[in-house]
TORBA-311045 format. One record per residue (C-alpha): residue number from 1; x, y, z. Coordinates in pm, 1 decimal, m for minus. Example, Ala and Ser with C-alpha at 12.3 -4.5 7.8 and 13.67 -1.06 7.14 Angstrom:
nr/px/py/pz
1/1230.0/m450.0/780.0
2/1367.0/m106.0/714.0
This chain:
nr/px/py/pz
1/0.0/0.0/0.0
2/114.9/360.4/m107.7
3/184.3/545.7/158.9
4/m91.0/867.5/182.1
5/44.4/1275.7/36.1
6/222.3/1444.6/314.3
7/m31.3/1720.3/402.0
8/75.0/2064.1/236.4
9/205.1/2279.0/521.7
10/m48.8/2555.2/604.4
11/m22.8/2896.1/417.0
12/102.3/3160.0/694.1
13/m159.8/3386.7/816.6
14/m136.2/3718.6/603.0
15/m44.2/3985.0/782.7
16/m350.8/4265.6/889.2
17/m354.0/4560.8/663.6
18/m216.8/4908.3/842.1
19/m554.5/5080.7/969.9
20/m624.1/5374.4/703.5
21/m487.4/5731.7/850.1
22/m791.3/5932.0/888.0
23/m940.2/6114.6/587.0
24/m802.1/6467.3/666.2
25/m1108.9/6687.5/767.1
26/m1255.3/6916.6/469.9
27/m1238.5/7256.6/484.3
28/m1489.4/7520.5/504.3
29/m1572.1/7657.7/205.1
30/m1717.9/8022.7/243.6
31/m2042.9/8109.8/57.4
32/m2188.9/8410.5/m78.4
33/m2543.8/8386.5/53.3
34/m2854.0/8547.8/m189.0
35/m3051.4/8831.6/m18.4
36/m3411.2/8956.1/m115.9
37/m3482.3/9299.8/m110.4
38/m3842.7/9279.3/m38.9
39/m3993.8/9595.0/80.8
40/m4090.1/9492.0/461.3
41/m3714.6/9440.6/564.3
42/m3528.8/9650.9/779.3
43/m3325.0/9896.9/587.5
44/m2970.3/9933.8/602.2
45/m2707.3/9836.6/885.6
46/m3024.2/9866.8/1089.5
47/m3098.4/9493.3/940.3
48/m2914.6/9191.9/1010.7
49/m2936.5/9044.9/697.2
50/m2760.5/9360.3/616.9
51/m2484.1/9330.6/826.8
52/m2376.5/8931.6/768.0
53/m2409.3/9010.0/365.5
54/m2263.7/9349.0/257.4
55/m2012.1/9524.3/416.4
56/m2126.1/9894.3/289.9
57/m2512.1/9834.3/297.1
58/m2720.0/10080.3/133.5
59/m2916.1/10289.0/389.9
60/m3150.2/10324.0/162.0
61/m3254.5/9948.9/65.9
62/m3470.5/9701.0/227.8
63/m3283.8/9425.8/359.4
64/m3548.4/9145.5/448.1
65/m3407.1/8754.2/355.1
66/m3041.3/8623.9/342.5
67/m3088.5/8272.5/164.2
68/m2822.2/7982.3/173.7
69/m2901.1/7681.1/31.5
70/m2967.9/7565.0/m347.2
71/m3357.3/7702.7/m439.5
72/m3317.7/7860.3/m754.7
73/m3473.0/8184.8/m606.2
74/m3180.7/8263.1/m419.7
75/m2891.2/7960.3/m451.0
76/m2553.1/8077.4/m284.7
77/m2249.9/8042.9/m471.6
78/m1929.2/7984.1/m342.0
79/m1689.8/8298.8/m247.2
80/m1413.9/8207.5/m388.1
81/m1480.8/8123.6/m773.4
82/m1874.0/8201.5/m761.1
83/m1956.1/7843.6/m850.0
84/m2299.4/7746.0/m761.5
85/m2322.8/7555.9/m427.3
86/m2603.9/7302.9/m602.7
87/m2323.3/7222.8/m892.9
88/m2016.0/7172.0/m597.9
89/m2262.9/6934.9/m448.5
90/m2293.4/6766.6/m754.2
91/m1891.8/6702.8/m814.9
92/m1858.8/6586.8/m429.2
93/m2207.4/6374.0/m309.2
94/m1978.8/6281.7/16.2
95/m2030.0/6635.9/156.2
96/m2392.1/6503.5/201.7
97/m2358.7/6159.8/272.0
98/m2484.3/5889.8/44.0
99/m2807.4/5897.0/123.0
100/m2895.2/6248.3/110.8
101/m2693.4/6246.8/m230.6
102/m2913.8/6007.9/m376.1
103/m3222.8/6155.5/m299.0
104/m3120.0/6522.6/m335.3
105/m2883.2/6496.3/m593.2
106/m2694.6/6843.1/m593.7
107/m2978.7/7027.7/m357.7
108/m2945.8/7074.1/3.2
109/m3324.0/6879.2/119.9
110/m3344.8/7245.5/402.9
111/m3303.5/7608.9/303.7
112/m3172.2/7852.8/570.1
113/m3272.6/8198.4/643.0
114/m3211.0/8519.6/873.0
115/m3503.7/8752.7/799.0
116/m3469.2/9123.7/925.3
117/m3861.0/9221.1/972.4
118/m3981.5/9594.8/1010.4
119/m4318.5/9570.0/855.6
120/m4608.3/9317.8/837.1
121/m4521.9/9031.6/627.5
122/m4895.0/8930.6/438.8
123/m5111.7/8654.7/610.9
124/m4983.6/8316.6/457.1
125/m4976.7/7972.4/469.0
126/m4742.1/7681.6/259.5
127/m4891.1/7434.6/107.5
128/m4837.4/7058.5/192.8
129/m4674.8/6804.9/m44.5
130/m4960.9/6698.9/m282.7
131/m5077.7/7089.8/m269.9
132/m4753.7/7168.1/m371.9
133/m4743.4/6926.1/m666.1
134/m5116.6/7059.9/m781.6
135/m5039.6/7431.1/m776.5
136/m4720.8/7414.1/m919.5
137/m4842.8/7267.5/m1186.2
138/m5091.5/7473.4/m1277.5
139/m4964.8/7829.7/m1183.6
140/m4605.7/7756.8/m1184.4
141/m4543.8/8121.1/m1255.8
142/m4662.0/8182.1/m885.2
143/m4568.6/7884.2/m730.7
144/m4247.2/7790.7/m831.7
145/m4158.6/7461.3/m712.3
146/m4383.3/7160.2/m625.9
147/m4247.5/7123.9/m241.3
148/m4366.1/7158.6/109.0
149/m4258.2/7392.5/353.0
150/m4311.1/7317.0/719.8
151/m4031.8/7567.1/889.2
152/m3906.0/7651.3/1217.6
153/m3813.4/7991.9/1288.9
154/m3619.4/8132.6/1613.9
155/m3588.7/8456.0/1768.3
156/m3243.0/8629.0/1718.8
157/m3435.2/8980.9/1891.5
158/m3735.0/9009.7/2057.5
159/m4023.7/8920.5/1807.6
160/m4379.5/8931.3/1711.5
161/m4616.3/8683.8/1465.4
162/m4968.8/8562.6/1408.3
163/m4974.7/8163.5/1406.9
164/m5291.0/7973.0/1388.2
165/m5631.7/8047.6/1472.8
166/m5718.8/8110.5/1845.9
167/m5909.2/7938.8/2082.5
168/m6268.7/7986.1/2018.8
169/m6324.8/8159.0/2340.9
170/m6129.9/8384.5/2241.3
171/m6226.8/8421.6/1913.6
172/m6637.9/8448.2/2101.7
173/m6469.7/8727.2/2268.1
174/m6356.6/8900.2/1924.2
175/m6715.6/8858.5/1799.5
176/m6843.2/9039.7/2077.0
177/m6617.4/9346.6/2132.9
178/m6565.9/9406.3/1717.1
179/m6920.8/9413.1/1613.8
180/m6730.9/9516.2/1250.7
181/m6675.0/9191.8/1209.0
182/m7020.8/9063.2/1231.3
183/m7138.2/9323.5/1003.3
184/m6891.4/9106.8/738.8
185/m6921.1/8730.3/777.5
186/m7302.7/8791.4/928.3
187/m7557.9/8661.5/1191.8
188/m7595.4/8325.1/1120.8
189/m7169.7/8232.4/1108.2
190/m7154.5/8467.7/1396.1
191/m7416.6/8280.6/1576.5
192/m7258.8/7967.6/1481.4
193/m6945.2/8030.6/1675.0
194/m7065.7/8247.8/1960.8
195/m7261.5/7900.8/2050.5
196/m6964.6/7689.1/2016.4
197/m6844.6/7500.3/2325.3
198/m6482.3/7353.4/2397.4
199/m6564.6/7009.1/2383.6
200/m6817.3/7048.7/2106.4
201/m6703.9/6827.3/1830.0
202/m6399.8/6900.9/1579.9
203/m6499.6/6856.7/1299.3
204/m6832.1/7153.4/1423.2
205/m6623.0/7387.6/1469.2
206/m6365.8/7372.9/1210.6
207/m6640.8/7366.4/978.5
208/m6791.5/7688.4/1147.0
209/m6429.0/7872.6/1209.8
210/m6370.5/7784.8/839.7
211/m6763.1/7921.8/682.7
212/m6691.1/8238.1/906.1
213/m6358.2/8311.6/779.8
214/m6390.6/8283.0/414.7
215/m6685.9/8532.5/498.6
216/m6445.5/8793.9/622.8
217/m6170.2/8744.2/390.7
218/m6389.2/8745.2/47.0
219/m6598.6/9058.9/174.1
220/m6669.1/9312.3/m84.4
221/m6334.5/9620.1/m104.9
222/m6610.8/9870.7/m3.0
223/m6741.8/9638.6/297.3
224/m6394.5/9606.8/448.2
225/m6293.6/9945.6/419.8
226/m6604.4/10055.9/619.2
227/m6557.3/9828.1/886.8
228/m6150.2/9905.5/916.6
229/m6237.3/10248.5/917.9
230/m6514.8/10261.1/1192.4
231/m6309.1/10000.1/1407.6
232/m5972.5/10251.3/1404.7
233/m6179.9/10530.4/1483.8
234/m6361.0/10360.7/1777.3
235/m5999.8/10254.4/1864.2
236/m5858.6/10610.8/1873.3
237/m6200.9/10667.7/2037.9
238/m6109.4/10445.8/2340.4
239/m5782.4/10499.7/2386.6
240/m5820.4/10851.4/2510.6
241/m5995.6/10650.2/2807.1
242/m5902.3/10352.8/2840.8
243/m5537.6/10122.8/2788.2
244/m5597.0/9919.7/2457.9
245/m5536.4/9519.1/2479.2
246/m5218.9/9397.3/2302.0
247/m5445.7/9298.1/1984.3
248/m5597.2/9618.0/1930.8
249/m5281.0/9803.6/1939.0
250/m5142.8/9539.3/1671.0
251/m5496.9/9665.1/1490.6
252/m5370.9/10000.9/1500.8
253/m5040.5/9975.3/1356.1
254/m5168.6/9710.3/1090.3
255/m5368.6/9955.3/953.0
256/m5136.5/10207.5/939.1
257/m4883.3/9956.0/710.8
258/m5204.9/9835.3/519.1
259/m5475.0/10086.4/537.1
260/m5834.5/9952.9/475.9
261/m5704.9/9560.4/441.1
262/m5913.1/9294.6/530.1
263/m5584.4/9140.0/707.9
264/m5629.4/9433.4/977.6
265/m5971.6/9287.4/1100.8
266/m5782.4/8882.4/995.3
267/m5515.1/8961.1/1232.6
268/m5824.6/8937.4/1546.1
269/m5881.3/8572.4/1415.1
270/m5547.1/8444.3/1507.4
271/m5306.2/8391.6/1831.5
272/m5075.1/8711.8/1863.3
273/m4705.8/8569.6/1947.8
274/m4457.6/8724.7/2123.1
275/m4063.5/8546.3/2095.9
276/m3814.2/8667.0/2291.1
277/m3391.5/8598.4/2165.0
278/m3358.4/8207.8/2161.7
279/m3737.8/8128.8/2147.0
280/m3879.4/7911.8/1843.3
281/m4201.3/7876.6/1672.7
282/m4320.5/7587.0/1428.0
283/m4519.6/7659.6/1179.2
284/m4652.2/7294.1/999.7
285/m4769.5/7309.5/639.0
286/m5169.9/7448.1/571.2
287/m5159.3/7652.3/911.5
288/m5219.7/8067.7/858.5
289/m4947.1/8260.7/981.6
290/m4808.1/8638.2/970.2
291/m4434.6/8799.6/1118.7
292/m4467.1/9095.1/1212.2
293/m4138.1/9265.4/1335.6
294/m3780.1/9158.6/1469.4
295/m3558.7/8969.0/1339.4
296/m3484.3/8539.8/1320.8
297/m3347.9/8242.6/1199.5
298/m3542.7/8004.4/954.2
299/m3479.8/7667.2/843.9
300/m3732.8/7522.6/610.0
301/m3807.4/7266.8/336.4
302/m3636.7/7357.6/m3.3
303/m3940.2/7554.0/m128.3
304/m4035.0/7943.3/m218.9
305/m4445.7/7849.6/m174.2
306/m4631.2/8129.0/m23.2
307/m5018.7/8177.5/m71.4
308/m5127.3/8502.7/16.1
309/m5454.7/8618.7/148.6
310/m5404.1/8981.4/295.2
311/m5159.8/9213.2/474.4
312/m5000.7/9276.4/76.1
313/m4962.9/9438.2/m285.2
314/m4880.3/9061.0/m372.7
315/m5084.8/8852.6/m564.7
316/m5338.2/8721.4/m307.4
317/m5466.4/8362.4/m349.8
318/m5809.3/8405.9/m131.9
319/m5968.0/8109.9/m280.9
320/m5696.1/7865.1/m232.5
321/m5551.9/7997.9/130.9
322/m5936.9/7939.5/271.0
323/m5999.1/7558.9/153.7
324/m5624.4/7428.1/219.6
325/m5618.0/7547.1/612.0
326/m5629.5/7334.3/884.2
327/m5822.0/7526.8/1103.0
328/m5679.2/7390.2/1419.1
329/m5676.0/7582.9/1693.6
């Protein structure tokens, strides 16, 4: 008998490859931020916005939004050789990580703001997704992407906004000290919500809050300016004799930015805010909302969709702003 193969002797172990030095951190690159001009920002060095983007602002000039991110309304570029950030992205995903990269592409999936506010932004609200998709598609013109916008803005000074409707005794409390308004959205909506309890169901008085405010905010131009104008006189009336509440001195200083707007008597409708430096309001897509001064920090989805309904020389989108809101309260 052959005697068996002698066993091959076993291959050495090969020898653990060096750990990989650590990928040497990136360096920041510096952007040139966009800034909007709109005509409610602060104006000159006065404004924030201002002050981070230009180093000789024009005392003159509005200085409301500084923008960085990639929405074609406003995409920063970078400092150095003006590149767009979007198309940087796009060379080098791994600033975003894989996954963002794949989904975004060369956008950043947030947009980042400082707003500088020294008059009355309009009453507004951002559509949600599928909104988004339906009016961008037929007015893209006005609404110039098909995205969301739920944002988050904080308080860099002390300052003031309108966000969501109030609580309905609040809002029973409205209807009985502004008789204007009754004269505009009449007795039966009136009576509707002055007979509203807490606990009555949800669905009741959404459906009421909503029949009552479309009322108000497609009265007649004539109608509204009647009922702005007796309400600031009875105002001025009043004040000679008595200390105004917080909401009818935000009255009297709305009409003075928007003289005989429906927004003025709108503005009654909603919860008056008040931020002070660090503070931070949501504001979740379909919910009505208005700044009103100061000056804060935004982050938002990518998106420029507003739709207007009063406190502006904008395009207002009445129809639209009362059927998409949530009425929550």
């Amino acid at each position: 008998m052959e005697d068996p193969p002698a066993l091959a002797p076993p291959e050495p172990e090969p020898e653990p490859e060096p750990e990989a030095s650590p990928a040497p951190p990136q360096r920041l690159l510096r952007l040139r931020c966009a800034v909007q001009h709109y005509e409610w920002g602060q104006h000159g060095a006065a404004s924030l916005v201002a002050r981070l983007a230009d180093q000789n602002p024009d005392p003159a000039r509005p200085y409301a939004e500084l923008w960085m991110g990639t929405h074609p309304s406003g995409p920063s570029t970078l400092l150095g050789d003006g590149a767009l950030l979007r198309d940087w992205l796009a060379r080098n995903p791994d600033a975003l990580g894989p996954a963002v990269a794949a989904r975004w592409g060369g956008d950043l999936p947030f947009l980042f703001k400082v707003l500088s506010v020294a008059k009355a932004l309009s009453i507004q609200a951002h559509p949600d997704k599928k909104l988004a998709e339906v009016l961008h598609a037929l007015r893209p013109s006005t609404y110039k992407d098909d995205n969301h916008k739920p944002e988050m803005a904080i308080a860099f000074t002390e300052f003031r906004a309108l966000c969501g409707f109030a609580p309905i005794e609040e809002l029973k409390d409205v209807l009985r000290t502004v008789p204007e308004i009754e004269g505009l959205i009449g007795h039966e909506d009136t009576g509707k919500l002055m007979n509203m309890k807490e606990y009555d169901g949800v669905s009741e008085v959404k459906s009421s809050l909503r029949s009552a405010f479309a009322k108000l905010m497609t009265a007649s131009k004539d109608m509204v300016s009647e009922a702005v104008a007796k309400l600031i006189s009875r105002l001025n009336t009043d004040s000679k004799i008595r200390n105004l509440t917080d909401k009818e001195q935000l009255v009297l200083s709305l009409e003075r930015q928007y003289q005989d707007d429906v927004g003025v008597l709108a503005a009654l409708f909603f919860n008056y805010v008040k931020l002070s430096p660090g503070e931070a309001l949501y504001i979740g897509p379909n919910e009505p909302h208005a700044y009103l001064s100061g000056e804060c920090i935004e982050i938002m989805a990518t998106s420029d969709n507003v739709v207007r309904a009063g406190l502006t020389p904008k395009y207002r989108d009445v129809q639209t702003l009362c059927s998409m809101l949530t009425y929550k309260q």
